[in-house]
N, C-alpha and C positions, 0 to 999 in steps of 0.2 A: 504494500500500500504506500503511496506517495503522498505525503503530507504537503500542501500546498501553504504557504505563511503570508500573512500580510506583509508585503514588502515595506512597508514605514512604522511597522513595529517586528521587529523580524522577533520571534521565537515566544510571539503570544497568543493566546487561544488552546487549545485542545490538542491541537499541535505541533505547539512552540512546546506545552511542555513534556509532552511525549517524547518527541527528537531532542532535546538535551538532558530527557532521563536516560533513555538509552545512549548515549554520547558519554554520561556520567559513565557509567557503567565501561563501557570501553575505555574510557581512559583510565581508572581505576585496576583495569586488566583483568574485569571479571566478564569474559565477551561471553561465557554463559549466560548470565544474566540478558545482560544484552539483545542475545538471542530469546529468549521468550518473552522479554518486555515487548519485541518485535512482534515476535511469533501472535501473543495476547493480543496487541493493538489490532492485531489483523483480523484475531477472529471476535473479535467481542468491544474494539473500539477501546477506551479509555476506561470507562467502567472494568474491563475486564485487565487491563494492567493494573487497575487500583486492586481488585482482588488477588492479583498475583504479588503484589508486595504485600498485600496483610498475610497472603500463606507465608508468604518468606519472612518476613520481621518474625512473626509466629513462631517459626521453624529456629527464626536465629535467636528467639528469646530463649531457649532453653541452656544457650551458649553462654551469653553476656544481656546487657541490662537492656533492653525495650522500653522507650519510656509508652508510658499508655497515653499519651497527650497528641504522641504521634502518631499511633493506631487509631485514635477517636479521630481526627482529622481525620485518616484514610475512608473509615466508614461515614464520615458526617460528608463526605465530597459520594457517596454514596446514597445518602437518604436514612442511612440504616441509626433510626435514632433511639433503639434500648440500648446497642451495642455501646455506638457513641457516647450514650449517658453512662452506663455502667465500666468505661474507658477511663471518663472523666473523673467517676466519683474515686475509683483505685489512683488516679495520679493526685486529687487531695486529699486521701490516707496516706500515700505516700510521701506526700509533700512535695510533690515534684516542685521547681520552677519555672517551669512550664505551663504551668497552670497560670497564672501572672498575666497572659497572654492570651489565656481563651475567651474572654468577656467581645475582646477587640478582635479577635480570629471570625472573618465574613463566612468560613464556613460550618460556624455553628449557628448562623443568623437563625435556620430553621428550630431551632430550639430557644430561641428567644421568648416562645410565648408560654412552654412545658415548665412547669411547677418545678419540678426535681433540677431543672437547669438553675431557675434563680433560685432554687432551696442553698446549691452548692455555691452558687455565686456570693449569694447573703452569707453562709459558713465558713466561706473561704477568709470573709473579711474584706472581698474587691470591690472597689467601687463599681458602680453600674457600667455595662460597656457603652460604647456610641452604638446608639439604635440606629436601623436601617431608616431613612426617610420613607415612607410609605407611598409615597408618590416618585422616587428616585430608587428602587431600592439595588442593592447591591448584585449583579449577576455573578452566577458560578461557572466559570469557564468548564468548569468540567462536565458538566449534566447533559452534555452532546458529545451521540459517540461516536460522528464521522465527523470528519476535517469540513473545512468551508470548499 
């Protein structure tokens, strides 16, 4: 599949960040990877490389440290909003630092309006995030699983 980019923002969209995950990936010298980030985008678009790195974080959590801030991101760029919630609330038992950051993170906006979201938000101690304009509101490059 060939990713076509907007030429006056080069490597944004759906595409932009497909081609420099797989880019990563190669130049880090793991052209495995690489090769099924590829292999995923092809058959299942962007959604289906996002589930190929929640197996792998998954896989590699059993190795070294995962933070769950990052996994919720994966599934919240997903829809998947127990998982995301039940991510988030393990990274403030944890006490991650990362958590610091998800009030302001646009792709938990879909959880902005779920109880259990601001339950952990008021627990955390964080001030309220910037709420989406309701008339502007913030789009998720990723929720399209072909290229333009």
């Amino acid at each position: 599949m060939k990713c076509r980019v907007n030429e006056s923002f080069p490597g944004n969209g759906v595409c932009g960040k497909f081609t420099r995950l797989e880019k990563l990936q190669e130049l880090t010298g793991d052209k495995a990877a690489a090769a099924n980030i590829r292999l995923a985008f092809e058959q299942g678009g962007y959604p289906a490389v996002l589930r190929w790195l929640i197996s792998d974080l998954t896989r590699q959590s059993s190795k070294r440290y995962v933070s769950p801030v990052g996994l919720a991101v994966l599934y919240a760029q997903l829809g998947r909003r127990e998982e995301t919630l039940s991510l988030l609330e393990e990274a403030a038992r944890q006490r991650s630092p990362h958590v610091l950051w998800m009030q302001n993170d646009p792709a938990f906006d879909f959880l902005r309006s779920d109880e259990r979201y601001r339950s952990l938000i008021r627990r955390s101690g964080l001030p309220p995030g910037i709420l989406t304009n309701p008339r502007h509101p913030r789009r998720n490059p990723f929720n399209s699983t072909s290229c333009p």
